[in-house]
C-alpha positions as CSV (number, residue, x, y, z in Angstrom):
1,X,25.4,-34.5,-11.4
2,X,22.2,-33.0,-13.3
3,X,19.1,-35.1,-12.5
4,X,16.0,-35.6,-15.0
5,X,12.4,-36.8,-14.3
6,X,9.9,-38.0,-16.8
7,X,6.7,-40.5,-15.9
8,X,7.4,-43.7,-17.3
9,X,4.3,-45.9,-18.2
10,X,6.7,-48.9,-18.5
11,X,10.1,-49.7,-18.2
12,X,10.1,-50.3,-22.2
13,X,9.3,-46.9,-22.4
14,X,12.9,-45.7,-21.0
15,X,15.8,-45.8,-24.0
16,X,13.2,-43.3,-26.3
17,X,12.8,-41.3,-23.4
18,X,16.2,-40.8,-22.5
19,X,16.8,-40.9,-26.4
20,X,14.5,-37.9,-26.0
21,X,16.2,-35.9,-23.2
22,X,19.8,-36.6,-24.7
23,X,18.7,-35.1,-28.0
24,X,17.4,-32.0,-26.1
25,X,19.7,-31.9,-23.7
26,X,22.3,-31.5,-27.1
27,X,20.4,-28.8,-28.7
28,X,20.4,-26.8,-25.9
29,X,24.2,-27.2,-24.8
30,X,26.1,-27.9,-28.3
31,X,27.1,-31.4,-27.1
32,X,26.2,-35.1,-25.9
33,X,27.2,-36.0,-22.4
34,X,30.1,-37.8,-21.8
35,X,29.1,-40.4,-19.7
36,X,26.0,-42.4,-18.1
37,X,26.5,-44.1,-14.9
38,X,23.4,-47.1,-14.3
39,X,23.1,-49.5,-12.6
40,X,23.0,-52.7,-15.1
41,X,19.3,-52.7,-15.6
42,X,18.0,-54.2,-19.0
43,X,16.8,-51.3,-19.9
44,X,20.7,-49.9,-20.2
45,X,22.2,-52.5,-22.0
46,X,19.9,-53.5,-25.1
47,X,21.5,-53.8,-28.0
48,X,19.9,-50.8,-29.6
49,X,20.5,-48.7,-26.9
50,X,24.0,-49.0,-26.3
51,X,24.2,-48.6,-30.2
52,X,22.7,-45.1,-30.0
53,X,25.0,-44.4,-27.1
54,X,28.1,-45.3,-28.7
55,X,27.0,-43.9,-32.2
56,X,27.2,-40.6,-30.1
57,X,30.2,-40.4,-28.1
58,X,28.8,-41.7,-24.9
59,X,30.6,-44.0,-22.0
60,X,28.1,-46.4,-20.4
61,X,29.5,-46.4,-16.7
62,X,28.1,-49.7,-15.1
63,X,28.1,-50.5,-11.3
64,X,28.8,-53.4,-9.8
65,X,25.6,-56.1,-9.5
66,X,23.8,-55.7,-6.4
67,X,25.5,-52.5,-5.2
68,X,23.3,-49.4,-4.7
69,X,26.2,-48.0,-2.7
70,X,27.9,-47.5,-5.8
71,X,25.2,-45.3,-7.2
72,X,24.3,-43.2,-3.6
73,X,23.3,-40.1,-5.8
74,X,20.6,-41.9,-7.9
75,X,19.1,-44.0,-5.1
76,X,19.1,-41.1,-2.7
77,X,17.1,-39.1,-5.4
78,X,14.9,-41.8,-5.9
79,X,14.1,-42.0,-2.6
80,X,13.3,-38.1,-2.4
81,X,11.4,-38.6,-5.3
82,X,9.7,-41.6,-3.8
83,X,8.9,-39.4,-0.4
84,X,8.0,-36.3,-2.4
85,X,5.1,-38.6,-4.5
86,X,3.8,-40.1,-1.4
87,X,3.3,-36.9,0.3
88,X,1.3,-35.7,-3.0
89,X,-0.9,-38.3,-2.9
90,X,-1.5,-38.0,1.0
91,X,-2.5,-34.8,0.8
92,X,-4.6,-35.1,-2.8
93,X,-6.9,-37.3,-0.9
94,X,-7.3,-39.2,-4.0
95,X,-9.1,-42.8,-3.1
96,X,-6.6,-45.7,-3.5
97,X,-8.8,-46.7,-6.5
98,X,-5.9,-44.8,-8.5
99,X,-3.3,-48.2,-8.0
100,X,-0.7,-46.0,-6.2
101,X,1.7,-47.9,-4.2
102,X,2.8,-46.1,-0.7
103,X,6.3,-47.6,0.3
């Protein structure tokens, strides 16, 4: 499992990001992935996305509603990823003017 970040400013923001990082992602390796696992978000199952997926070879692996379980990997690194952004902006001292949210 290969794991990309990118800052999102919303949700909406996702499919031409990922859009972005599959195109790259081919350039660089002479081929599209063969699968994407998620988790049934909305984001993941527009119309236009699953289009672009399917125009290029690529199986949308759902997970069962309401079952992180089934995708440990992604929630464990979004929990690391989670921790590792809270301890930046703890030791930033940044005033909580900037709308982070510690969790």
């Amino acid at each position: 499992m290969y794991s990309f970040v990118a800052p999102l400013r919303s949700c909406s923001d996702f499919p031409s990001v990922l859009r972005d990082w599959i195109e790259l992602l081919c350039a660089q390796c002479n081929n599209y992935p063969k699968t994407l696992q998620t988790d049934n978000a909305k984001e993941f199952i527009s119309a236009s996305f699953c289009q672009y997926i399917s125009s290029n070879g690529i199986i949308i692996t759902p997970s069962l509603p309401y079952s992180p379980q089934e995708n440990g990997e992604a929630e464990r690194l979004n929990c690391t990823l989670g921790d590792m952004a809270c301890s930046m902006f703890l030791e930033s001292n940044l005033s909580t003017n900037f709308g982070f949210i510690l969790t």
